[in-house]
PDB file of N, CA, C and O in Angstrom:
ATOM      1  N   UNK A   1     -44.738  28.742  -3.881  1.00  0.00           N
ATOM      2  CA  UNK A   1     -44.320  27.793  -4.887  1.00  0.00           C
ATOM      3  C   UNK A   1     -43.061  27.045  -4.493  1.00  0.00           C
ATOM      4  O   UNK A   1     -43.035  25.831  -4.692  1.00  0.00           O
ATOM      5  N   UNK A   2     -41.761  27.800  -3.821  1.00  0.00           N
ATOM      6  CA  UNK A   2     -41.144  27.202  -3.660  1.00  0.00           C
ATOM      7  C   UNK A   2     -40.849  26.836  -1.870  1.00  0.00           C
ATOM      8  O   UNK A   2     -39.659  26.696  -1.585  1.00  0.00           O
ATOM      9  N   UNK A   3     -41.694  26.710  -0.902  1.00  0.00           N
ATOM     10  CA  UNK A   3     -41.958  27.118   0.213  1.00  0.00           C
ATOM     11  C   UNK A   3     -40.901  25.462   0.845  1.00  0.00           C
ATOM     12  O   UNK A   3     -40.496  25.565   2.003  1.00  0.00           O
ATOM     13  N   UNK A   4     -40.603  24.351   0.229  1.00  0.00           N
ATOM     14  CA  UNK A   4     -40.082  23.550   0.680  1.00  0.00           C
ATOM     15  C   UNK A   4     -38.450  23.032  -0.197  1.00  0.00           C
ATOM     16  O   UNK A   4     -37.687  22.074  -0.077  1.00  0.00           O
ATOM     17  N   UNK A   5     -38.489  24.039  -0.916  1.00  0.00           N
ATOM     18  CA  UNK A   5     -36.889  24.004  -1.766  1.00  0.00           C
ATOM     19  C   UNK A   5     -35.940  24.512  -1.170  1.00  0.00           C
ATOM     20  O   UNK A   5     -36.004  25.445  -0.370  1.00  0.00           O
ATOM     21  N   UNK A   6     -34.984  23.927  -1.522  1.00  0.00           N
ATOM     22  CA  UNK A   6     -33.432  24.573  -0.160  1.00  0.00           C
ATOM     23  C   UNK A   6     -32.583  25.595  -1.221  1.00  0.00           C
ATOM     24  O   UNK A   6     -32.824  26.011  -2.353  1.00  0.00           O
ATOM     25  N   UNK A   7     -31.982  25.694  -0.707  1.00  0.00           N
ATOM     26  CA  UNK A   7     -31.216  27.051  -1.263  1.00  0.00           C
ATOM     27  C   UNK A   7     -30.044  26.265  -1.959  1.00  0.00           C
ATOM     28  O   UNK A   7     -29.493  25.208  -1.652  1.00  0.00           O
ATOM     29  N   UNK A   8     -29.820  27.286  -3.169  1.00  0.00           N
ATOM     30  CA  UNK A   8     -28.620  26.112  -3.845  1.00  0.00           C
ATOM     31  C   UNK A   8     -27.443  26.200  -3.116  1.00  0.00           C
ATOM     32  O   UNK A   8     -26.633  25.368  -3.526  1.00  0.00           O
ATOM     33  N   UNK A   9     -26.942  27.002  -2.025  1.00  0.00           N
ATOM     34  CA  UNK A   9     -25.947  26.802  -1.609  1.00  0.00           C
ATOM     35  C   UNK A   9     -25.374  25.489  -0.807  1.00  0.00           C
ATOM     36  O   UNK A   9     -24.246  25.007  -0.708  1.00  0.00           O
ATOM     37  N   UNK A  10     -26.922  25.055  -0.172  1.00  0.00           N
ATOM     38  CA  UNK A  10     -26.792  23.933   0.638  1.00  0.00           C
ATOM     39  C   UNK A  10     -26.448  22.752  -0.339  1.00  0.00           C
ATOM     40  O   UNK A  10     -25.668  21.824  -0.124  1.00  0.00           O
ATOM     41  N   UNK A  11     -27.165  22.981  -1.403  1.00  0.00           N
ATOM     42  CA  UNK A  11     -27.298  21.555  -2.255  1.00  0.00           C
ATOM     43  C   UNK A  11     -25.354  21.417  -2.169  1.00  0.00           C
ATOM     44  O   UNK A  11     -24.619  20.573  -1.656  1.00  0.00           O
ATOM     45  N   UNK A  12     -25.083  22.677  -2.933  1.00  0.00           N
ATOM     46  CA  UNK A  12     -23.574  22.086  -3.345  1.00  0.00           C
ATOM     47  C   UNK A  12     -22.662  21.681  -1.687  1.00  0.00           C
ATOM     48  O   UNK A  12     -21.955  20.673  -1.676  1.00  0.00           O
ATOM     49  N   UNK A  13     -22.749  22.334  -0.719  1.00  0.00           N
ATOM     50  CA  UNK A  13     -22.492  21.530   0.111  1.00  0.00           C
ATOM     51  C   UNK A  13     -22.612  20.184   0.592  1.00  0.00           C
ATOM     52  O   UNK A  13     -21.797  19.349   0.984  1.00  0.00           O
ATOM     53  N   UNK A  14     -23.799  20.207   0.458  1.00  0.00           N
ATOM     54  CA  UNK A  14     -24.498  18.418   1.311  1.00  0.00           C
ATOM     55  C   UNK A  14     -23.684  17.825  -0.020  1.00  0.00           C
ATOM     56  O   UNK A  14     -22.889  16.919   0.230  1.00  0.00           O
ATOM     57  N   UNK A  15     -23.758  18.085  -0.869  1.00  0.00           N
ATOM     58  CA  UNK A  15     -22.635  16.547  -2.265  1.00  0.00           C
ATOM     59  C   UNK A  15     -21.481  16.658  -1.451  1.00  0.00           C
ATOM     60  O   UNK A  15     -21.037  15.541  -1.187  1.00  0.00           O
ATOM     61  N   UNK A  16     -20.734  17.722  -0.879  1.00  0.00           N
ATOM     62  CA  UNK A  16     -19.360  17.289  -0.773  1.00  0.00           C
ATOM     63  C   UNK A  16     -19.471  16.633   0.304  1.00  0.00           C
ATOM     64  O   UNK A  16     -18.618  15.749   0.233  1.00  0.00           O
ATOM     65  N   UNK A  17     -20.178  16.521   1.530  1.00  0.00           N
ATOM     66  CA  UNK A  17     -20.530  15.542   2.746  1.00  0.00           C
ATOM     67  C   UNK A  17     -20.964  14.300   1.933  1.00  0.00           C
ATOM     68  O   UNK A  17     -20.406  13.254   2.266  1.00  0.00           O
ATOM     69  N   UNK A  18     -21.713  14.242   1.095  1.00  0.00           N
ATOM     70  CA  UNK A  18     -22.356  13.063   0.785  1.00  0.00           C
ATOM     71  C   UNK A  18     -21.366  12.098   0.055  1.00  0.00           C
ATOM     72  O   UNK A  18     -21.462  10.872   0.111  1.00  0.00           O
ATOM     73  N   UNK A  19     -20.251  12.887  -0.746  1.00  0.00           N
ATOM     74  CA  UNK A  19     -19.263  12.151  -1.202  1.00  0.00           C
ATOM     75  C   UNK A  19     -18.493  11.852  -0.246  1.00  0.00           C
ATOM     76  O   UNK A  19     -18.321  10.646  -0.423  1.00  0.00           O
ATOM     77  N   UNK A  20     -17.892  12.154   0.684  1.00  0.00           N
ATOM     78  CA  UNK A  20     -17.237  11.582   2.034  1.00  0.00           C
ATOM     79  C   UNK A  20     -17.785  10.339   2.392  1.00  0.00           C
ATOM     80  O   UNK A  20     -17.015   9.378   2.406  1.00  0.00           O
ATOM     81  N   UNK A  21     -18.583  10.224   2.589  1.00  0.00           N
ATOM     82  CA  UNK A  21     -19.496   9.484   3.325  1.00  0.00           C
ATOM     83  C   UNK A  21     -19.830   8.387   2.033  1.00  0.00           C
ATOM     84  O   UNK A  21     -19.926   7.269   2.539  1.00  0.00           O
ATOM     85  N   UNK A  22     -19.986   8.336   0.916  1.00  0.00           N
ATOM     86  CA  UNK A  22     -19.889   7.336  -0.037  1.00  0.00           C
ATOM     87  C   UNK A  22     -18.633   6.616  -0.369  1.00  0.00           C
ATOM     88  O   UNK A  22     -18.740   5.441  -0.720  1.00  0.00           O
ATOM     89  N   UNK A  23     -17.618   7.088  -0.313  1.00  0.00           N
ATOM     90  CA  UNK A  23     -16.596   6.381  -0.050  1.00  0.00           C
ATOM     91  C   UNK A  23     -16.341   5.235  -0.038  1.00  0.00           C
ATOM     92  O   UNK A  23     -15.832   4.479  -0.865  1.00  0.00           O
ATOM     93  N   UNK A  24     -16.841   5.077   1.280  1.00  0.00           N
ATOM     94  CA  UNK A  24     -16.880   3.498   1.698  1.00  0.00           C
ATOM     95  C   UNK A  24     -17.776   2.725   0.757  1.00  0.00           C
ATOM     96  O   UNK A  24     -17.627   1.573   0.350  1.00  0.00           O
ATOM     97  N   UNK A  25     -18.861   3.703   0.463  1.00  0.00           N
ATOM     98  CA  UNK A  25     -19.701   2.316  -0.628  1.00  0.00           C
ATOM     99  C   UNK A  25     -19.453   2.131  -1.865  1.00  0.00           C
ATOM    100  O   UNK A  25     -20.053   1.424  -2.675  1.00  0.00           O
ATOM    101  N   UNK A  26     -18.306   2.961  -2.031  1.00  0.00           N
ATOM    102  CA  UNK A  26     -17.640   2.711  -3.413  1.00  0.00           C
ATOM    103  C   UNK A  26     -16.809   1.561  -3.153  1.00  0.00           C
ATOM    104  O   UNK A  26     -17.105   0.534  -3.763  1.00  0.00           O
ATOM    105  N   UNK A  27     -15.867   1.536  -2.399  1.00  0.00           N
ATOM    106  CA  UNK A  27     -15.490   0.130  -1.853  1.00  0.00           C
ATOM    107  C   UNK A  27     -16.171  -0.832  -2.297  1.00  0.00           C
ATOM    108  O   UNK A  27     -15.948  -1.444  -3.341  1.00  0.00           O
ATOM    109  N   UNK A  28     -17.168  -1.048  -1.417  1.00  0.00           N
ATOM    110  CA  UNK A  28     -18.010  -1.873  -1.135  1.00  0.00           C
ATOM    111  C   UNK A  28     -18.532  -2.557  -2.272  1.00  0.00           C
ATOM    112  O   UNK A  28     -18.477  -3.779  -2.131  1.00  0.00           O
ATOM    113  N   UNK A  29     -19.140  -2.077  -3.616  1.00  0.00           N
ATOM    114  CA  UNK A  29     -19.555  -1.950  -4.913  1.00  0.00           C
ATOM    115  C   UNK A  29     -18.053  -2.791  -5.274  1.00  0.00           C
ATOM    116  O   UNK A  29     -17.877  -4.009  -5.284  1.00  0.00           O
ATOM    117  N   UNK A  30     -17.166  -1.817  -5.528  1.00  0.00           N
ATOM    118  CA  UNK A  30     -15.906  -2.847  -6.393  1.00  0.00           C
ATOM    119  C   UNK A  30     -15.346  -4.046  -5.589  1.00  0.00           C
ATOM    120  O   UNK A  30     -14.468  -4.780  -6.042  1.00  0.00           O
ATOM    121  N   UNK A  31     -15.827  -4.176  -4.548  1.00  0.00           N
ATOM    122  CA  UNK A  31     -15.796  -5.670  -3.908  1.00  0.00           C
ATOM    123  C   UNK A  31     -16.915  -6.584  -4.145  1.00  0.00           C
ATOM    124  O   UNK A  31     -16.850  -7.814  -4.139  1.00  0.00           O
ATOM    125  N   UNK A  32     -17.858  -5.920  -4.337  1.00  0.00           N
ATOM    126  CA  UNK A  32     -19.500  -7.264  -4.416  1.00  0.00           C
ATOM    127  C   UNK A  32     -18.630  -7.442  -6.202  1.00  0.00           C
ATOM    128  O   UNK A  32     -18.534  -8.627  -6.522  1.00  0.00           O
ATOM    129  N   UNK A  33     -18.087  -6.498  -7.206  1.00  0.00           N
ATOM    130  CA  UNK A  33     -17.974  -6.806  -8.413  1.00  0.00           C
ATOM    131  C   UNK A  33     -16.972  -7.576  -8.280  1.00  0.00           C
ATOM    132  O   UNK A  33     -16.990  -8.439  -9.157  1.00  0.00           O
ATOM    133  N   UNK A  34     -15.985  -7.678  -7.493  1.00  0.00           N
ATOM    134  CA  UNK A  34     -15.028  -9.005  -7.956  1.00  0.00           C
ATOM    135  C   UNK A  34     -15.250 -10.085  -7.516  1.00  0.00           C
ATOM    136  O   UNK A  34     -14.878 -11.150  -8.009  1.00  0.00           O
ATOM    137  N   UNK A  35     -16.154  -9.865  -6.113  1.00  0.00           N
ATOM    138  CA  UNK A  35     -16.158 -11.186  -5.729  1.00  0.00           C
ATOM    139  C   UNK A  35     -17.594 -12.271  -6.381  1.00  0.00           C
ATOM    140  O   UNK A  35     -17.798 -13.483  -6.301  1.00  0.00           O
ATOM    141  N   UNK A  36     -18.283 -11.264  -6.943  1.00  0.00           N
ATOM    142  CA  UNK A  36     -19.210 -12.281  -8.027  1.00  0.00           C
ATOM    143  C   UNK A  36     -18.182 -12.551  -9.217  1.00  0.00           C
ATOM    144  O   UNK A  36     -18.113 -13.734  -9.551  1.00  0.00           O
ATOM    145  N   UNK A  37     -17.391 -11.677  -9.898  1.00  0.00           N
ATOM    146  CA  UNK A  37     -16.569 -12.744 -10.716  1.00  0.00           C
ATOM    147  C   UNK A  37     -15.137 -13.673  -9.877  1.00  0.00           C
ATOM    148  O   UNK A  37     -14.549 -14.289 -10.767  1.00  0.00           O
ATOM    149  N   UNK A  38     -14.903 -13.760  -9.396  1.00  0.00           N
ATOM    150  CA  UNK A  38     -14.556 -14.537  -8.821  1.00  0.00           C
ATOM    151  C   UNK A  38     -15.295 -15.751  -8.414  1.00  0.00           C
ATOM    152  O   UNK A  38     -14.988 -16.772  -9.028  1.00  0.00           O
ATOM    153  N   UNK A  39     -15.972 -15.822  -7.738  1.00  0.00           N
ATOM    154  CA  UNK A  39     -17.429 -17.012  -7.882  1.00  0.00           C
ATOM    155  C   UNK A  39     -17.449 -17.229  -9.180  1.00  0.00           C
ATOM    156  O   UNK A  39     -17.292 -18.449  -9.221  1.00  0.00           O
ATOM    157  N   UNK A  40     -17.553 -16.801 -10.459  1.00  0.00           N
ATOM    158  CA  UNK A  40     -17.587 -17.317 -11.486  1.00  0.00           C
ATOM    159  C   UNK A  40     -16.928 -17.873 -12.203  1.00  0.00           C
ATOM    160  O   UNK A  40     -17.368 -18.742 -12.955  1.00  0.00           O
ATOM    161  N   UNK A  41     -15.178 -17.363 -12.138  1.00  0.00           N
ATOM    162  CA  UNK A  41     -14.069 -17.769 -12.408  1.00  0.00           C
ATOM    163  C   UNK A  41     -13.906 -18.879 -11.579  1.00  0.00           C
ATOM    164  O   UNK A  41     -12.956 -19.425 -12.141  1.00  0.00           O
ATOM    165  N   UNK A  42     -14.165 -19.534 -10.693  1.00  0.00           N
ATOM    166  CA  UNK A  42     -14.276 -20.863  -9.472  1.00  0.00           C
ATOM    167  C   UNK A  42     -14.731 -21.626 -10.073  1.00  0.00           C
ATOM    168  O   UNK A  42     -14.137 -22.589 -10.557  1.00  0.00           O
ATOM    169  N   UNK A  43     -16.710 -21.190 -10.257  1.00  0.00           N
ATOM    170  CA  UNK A  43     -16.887 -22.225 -10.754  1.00  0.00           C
ATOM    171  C   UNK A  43     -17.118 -22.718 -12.733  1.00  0.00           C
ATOM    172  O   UNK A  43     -17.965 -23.346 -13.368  1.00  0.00           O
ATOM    173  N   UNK A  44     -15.874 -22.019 -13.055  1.00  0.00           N
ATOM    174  CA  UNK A  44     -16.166 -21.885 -14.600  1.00  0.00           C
ATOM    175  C   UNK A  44     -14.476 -23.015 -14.789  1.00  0.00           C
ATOM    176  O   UNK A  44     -14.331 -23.868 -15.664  1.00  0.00           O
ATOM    177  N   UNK A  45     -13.574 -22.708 -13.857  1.00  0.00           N
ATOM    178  CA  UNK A  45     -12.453 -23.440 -13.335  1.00  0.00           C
ATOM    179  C   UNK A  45     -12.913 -24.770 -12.890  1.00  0.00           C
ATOM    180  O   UNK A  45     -12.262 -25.665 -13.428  1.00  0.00           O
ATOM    181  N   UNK A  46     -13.722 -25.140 -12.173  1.00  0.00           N
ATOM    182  CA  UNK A  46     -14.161 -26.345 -11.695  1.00  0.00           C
ATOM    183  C   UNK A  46     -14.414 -27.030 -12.307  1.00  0.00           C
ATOM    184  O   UNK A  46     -13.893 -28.142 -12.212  1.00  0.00           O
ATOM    185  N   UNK A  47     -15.463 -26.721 -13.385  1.00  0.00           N
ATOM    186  CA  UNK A  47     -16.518 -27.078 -14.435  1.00  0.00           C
ATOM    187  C   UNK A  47     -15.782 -27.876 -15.881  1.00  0.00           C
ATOM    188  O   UNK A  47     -15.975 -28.860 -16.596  1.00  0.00           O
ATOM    189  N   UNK A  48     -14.866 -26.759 -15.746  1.00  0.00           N
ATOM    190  CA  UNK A  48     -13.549 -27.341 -17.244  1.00  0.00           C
ATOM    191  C   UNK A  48     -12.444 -28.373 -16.248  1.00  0.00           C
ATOM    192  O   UNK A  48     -11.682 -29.065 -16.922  1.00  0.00           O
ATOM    193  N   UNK A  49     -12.381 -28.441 -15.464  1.00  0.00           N
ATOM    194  CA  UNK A  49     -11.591 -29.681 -14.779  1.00  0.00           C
ATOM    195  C   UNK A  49     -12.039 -30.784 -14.856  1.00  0.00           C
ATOM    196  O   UNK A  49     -11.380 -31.724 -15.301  1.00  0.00           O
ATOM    197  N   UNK A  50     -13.873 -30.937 -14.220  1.00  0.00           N
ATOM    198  CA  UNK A  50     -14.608 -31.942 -14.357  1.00  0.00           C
ATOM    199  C   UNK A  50     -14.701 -32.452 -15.387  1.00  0.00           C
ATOM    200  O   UNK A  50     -14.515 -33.662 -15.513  1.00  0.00           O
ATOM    201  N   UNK A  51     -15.048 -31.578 -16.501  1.00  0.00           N
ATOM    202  CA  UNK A  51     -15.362 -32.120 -17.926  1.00  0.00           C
ATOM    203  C   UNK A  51     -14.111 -32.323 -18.562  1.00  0.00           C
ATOM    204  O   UNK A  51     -14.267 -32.793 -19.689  1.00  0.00           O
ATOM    205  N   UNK A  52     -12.873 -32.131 -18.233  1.00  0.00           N
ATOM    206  CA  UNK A  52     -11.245 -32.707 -18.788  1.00  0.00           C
ATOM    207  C   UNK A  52     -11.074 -31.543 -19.871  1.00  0.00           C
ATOM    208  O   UNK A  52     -10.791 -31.934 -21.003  1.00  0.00           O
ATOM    209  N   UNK A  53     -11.192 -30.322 -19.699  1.00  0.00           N
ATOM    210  CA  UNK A  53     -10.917 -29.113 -20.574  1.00  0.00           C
ATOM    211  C   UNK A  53      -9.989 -28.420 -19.884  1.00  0.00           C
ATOM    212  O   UNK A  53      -9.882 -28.400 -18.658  1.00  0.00           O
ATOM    213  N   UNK A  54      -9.049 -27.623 -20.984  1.00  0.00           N
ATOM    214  CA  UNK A  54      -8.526 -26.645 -20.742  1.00  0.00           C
ATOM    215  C   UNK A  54      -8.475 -26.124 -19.206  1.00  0.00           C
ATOM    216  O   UNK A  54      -9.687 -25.919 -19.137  1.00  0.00           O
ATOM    217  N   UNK A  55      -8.183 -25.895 -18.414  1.00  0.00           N
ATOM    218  CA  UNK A  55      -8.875 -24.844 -17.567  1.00  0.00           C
ATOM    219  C   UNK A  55      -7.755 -23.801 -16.735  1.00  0.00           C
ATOM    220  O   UNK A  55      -8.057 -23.172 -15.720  1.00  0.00           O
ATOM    221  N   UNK A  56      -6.272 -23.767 -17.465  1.00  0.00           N
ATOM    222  CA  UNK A  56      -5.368 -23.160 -17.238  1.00  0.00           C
ATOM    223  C   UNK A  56      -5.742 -21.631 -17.002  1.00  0.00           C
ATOM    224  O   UNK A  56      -5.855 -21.017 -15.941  1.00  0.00           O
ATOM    225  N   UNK A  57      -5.899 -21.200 -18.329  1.00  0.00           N
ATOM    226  CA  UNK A  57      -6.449 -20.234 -18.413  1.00  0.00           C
ATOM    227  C   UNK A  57      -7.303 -19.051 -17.191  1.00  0.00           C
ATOM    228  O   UNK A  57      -6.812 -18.108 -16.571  1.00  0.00           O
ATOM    229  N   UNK A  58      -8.678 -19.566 -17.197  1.00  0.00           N
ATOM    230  CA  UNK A  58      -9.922 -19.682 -15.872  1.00  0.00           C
ATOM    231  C   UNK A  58      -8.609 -19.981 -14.730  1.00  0.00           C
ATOM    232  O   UNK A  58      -8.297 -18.791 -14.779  1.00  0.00           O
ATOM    233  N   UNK A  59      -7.828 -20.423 -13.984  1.00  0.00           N
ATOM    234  CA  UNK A  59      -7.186 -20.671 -13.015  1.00  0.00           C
ATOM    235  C   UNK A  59      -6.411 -19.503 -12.736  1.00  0.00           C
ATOM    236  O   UNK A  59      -6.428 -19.009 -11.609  1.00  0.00           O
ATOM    237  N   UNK A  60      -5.758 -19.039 -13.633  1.00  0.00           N
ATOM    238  CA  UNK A  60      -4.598 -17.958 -13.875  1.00  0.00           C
ATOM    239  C   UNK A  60      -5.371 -16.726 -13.706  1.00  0.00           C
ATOM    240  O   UNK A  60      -4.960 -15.890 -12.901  1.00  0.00           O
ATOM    241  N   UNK A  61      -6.516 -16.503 -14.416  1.00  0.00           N
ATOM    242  CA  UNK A  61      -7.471 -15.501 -14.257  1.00  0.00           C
ATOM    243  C   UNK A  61      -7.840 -15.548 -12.884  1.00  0.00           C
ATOM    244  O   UNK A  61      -7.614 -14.439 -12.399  1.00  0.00           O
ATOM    245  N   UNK A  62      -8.368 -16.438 -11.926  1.00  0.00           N
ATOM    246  CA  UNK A  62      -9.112 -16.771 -11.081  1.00  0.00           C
ATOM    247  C   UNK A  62      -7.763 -16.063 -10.133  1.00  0.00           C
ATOM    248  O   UNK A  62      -7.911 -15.074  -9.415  1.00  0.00           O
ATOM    249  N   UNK A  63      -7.023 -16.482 -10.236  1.00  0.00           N
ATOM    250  CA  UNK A  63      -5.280 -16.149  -9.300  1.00  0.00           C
ATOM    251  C   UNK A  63      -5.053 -15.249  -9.554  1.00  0.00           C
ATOM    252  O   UNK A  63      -4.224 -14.919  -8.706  1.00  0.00           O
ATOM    253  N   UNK A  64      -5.227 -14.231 -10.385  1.00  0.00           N
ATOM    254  CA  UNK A  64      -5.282 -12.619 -10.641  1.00  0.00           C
ATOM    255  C   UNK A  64      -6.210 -12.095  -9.787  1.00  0.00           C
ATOM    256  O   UNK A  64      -5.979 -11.185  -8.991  1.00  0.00           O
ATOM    257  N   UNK A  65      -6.928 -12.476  -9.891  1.00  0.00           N
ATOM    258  CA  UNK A  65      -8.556 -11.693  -9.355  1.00  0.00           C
ATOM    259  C   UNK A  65      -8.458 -11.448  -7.510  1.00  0.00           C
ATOM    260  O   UNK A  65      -8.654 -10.419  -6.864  1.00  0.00           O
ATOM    261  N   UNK A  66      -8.030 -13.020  -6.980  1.00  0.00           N
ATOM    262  CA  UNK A  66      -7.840 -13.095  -5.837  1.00  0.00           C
ATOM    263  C   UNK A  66      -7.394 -12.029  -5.136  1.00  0.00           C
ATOM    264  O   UNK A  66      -8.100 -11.297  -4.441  1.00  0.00           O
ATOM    265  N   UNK A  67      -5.695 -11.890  -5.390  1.00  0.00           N
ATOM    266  CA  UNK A  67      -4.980 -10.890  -4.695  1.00  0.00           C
ATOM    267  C   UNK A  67      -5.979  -9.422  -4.772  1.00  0.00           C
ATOM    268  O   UNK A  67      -6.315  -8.734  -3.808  1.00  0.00           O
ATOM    269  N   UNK A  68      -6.266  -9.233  -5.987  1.00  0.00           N
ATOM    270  CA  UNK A  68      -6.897  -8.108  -5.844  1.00  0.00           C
ATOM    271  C   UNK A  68      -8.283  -7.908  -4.939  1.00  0.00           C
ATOM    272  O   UNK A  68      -8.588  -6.842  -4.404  1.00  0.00           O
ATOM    273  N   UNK A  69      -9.181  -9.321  -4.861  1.00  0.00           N
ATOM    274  CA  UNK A  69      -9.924  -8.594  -4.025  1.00  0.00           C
ATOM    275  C   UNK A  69      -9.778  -8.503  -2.520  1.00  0.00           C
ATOM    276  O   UNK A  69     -10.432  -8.053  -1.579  1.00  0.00           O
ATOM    277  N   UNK A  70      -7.920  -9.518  -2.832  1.00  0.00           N
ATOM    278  CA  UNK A  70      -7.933  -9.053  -1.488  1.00  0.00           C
ATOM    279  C   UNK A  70      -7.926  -7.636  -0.728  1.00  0.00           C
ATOM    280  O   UNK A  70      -8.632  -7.119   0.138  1.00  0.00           O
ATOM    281  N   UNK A  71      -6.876  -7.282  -1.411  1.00  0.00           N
ATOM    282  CA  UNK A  71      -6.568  -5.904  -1.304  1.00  0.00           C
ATOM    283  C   UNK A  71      -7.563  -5.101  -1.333  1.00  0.00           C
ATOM    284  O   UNK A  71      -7.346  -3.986  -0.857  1.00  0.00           O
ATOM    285  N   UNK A  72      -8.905  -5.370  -1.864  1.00  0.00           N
ATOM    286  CA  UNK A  72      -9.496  -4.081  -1.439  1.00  0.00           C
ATOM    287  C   UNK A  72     -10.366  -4.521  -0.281  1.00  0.00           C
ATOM    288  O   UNK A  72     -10.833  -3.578   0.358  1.00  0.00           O
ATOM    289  N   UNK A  73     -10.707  -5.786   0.158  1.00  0.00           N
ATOM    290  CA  UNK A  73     -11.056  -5.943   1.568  1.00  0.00           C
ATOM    291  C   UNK A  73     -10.345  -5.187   2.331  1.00  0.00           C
ATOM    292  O   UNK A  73     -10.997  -4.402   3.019  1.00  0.00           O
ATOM    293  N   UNK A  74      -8.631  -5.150   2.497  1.00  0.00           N
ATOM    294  CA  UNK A  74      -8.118  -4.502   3.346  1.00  0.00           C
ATOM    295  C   UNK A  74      -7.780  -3.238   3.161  1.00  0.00           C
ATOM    296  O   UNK A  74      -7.054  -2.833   4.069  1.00  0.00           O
ATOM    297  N   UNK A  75      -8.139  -2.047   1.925  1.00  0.00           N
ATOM    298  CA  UNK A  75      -8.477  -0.944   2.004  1.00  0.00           C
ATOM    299  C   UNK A  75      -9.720  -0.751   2.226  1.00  0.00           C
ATOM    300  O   UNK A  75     -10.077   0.409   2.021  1.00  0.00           O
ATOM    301  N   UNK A  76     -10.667  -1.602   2.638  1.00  0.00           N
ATOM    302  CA  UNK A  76     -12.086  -1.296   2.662  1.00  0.00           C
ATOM    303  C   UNK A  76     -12.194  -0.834   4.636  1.00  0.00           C
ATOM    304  O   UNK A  76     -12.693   0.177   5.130  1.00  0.00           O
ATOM    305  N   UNK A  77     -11.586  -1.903   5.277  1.00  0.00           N
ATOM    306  CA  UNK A  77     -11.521  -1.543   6.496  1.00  0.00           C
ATOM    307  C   UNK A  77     -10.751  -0.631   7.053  1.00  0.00           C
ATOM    308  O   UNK A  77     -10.867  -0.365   8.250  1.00  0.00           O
ATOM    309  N   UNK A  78      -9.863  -0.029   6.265  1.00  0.00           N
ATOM    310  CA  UNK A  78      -9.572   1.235   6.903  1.00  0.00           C
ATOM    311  C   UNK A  78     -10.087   2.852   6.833  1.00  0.00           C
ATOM    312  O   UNK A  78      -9.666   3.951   7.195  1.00  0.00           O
ATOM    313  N   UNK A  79     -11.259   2.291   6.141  1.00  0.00           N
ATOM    314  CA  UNK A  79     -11.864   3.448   5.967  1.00  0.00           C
ATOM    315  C   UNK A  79     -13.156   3.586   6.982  1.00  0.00           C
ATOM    316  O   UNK A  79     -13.815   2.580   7.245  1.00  0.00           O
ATOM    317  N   UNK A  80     -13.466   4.769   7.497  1.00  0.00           N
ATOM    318  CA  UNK A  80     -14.424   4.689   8.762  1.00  0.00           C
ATOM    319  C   UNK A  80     -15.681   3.827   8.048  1.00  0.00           C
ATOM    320  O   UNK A  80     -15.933   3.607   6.863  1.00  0.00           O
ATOM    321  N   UNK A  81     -16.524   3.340   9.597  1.00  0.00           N
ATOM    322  CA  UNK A  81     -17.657   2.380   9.380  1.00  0.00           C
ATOM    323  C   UNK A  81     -18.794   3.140   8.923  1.00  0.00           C
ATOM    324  O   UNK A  81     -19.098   4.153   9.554  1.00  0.00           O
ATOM    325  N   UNK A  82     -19.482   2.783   7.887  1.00  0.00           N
ATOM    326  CA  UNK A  82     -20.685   3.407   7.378  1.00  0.00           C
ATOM    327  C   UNK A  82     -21.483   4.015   8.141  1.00  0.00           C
ATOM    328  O   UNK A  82     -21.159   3.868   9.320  1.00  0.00           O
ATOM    329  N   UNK A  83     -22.275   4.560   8.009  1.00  0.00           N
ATOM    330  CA  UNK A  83     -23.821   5.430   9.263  1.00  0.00           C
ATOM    331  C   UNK A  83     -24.973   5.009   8.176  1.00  0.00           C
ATOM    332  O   UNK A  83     -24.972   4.625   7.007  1.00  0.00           O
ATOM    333  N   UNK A  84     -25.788   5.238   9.008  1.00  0.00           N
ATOM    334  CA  UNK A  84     -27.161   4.834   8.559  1.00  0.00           C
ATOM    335  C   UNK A  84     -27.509   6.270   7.863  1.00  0.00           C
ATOM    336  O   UNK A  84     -27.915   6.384   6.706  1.00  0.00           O
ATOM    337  N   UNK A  85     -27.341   7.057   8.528  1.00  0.00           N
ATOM    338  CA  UNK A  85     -27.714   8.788   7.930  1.00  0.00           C
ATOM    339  C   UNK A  85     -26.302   9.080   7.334  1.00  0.00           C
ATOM    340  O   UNK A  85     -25.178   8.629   7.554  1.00  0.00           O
ATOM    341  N   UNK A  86     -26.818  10.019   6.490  1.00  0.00           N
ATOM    342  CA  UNK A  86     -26.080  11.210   6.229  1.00  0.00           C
ATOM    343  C   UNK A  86     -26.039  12.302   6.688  1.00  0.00           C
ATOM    344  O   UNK A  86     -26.995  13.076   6.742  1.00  0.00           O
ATOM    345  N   UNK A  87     -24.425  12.602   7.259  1.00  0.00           N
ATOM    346  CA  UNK A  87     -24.889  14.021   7.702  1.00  0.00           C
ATOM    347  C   UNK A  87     -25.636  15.006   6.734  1.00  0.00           C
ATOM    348  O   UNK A  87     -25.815  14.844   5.527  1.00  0.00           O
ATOM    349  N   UNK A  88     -26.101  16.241   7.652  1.00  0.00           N
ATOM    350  CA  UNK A  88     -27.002  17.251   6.389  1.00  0.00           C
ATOM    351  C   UNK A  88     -26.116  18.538   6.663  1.00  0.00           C
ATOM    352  O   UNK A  88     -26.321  19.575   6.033  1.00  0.00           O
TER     353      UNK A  88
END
């Protein structure tokens, strides 16, 4: 019945490898999330310029956002380069 189930000891091991190794794609995740709002804050900034609105606001936001994603571009590369596998 259970001829292809692993032993629970392994399970709780392989998470703590597997969280190492996710790391980086946690990065990765809170960078695709700012930099789609950012793209949005651009063109939501653009949009109220063209049309003669407000667009202080959207700008100031947009100039917040920046620095930050910079910063995690450059904590993103100091963390080792992804693998295709996981160790087991």
């Amino acid at each position: 019945m259970t001829d292809g189930a692993a032993p629970r000891g392994n399970k709780q091991t392989a998470g703590i490898g597997r969280q190492r190794v996710r790391s980086g794609e946690d990065f990765d995740i809170i960078i695709g999330f700012l930099g789609f709002w950012a793209a949005v804050l651009l063109a939501v900034t653009v949009w109220t310029e063209l049309t003669a609105q407000p667009a202080l606001g959207w700008a100031l936001g947009l100039l917040a956002l920046l620095p930050a994603l910079y910063g995690m571009v450059r904590l993103r590369r100091r963390l080792p380069a992804r693998t295709a596998t996981r160790p087991s």
